[in-house]
C-alpha positions in Angstrom: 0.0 0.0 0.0 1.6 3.3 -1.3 -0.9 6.6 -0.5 -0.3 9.5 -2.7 1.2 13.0 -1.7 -2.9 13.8 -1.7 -3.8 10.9 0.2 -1.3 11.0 3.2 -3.3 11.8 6.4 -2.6 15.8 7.5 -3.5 15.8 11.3 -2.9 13.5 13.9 -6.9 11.9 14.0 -6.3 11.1 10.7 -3.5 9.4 11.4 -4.9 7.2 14.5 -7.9 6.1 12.2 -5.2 4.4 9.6 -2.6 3.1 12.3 -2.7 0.8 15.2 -2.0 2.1 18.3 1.3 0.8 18.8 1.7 1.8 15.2 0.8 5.5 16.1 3.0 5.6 19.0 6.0 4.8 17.1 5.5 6.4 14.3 3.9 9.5 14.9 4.9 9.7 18.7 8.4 9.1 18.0 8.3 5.9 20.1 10.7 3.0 20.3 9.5 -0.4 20.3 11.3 -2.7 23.0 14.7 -4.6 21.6 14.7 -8.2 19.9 10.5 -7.8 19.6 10.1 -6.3 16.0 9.4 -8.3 13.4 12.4 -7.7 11.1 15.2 -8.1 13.5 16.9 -11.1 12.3 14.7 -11.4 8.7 17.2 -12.1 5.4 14.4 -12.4 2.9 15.4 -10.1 -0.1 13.2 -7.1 -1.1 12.5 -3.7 -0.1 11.2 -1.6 3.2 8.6 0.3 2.8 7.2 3.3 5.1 4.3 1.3 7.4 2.4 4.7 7.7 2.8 5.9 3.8 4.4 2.8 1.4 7.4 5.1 0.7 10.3 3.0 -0.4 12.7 3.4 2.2 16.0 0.8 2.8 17.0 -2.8 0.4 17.4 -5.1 1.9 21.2 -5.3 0.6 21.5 -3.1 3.1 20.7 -4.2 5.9 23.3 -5.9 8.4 23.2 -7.6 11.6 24.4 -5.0 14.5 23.2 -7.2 17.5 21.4 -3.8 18.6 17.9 -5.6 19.0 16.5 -3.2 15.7 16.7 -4.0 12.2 19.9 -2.3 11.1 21.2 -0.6 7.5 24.0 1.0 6.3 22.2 3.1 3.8 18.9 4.4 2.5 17.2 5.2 -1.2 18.3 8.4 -1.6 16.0 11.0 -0.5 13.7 8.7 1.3 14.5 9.5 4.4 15.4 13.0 6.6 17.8 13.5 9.6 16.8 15.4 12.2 18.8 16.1 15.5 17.3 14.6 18.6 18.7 16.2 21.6 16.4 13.8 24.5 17.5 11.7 26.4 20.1 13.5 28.0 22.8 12.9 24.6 23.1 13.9 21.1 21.4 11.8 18.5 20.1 12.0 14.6 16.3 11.1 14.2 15.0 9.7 11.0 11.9 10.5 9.9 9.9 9.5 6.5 10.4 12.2 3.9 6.6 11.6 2.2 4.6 11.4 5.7 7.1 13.0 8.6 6.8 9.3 10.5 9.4 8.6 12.7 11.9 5.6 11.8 14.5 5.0 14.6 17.9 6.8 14.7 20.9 6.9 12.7 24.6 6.4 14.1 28.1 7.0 12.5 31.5 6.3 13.3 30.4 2.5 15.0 33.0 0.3 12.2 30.1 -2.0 11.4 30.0 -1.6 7.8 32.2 -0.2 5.1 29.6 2.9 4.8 30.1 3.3 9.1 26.7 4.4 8.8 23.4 2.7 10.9 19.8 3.1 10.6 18.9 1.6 13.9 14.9 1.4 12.8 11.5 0.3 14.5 10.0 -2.6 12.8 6.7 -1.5 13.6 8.3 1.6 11.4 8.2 -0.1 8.1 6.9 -2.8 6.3 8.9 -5.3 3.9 8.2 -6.3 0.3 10.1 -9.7 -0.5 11.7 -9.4 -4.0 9.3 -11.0 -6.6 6.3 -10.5 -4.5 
C-alpha cells in the first residue's frame, strides 16, 4: 500500500484512524518499540522496506546488516527517502529519522560504529516499516 502525496493523512486523528496504536506511538509519537520484539530483527528475505504509515520505499534489503542492537539495522537508505533530524532527549546527542513523504518517525541513525564499510546505521523500528520480498 503506497498513498499518494494527496492521500497522506494531514492531522494526527487522521493518522490514529489508519494506524494501530502501537503503530501511532511509534511512528507518529516518536516511540521505540522494546529490543529483539520487532518483526524484522533477524529477517534475510530479499526485497524492499517500505514506510508502514505511507508505502514510501525506504531501505534494500542489501542493506541491511546484523548490529546485534535488537533493531533491524542498514547501512544506507534510497536516496531522498529519508530525513535527519537532531534529537537532543535523552540526556545525549542523536540524529532522528523520519519519513520524507509522511514525517513518521523511523528509529535513529549512528556513525562512526566500524560496522560496515559505509560506518553508517539506521537503527529502525520494525513497527516503522513494512517489507516487500523481491518477486512478490
Amino acid at each position: 500500500m503506497s498513498l499518494s502525496d494527496n492521500e497522506v493523512p494531514r492531522t494526527e486523528d487522521e493518522w490514529r484512524v489508519r494506524l494501530s496504536p502501537e503503530e501511532f506511538r511509534v511512528l507518529r509519537e516518536a516511540g521505540t518499540e522494546r529490543p529483539w520484539t520487532g518483526e524484522y530483527v533477524d529477517t534475510k528475505t530479499p526485497g524492499v522496506y517500505h514506510c508502514r504509515a505511507c508505502g514510501l520505499e525506504l531501505f534494500r534489503s542489501e542493506d541491511k546488516f546484523d548490529s546485534h542492537c535488537g533493531w533491524p539495522s542498514f547501512d544506507d537508505a534510497i536516496p531522498g527517502a529519508v530525513k535527519e533530524i537532531p534529537d537532543n532527549t535523552l540526556g545525549m546527542r542523536r540524529v532522528e529519522i523520519r519519513c520524507a513523504r509522511c514525517d513518521s518517525h523511523l528509529g535513529h541513525v549512528f556513525e562512526g560504529e566500524g560496522f560496515t564499510p559505509k560506518d553508517t546505521r539506521h537503527c529502525v523500528n520494525s513497527i516503522s516499516v513494512r517489507l516487500e520480498p523481491k518477486g512478490a
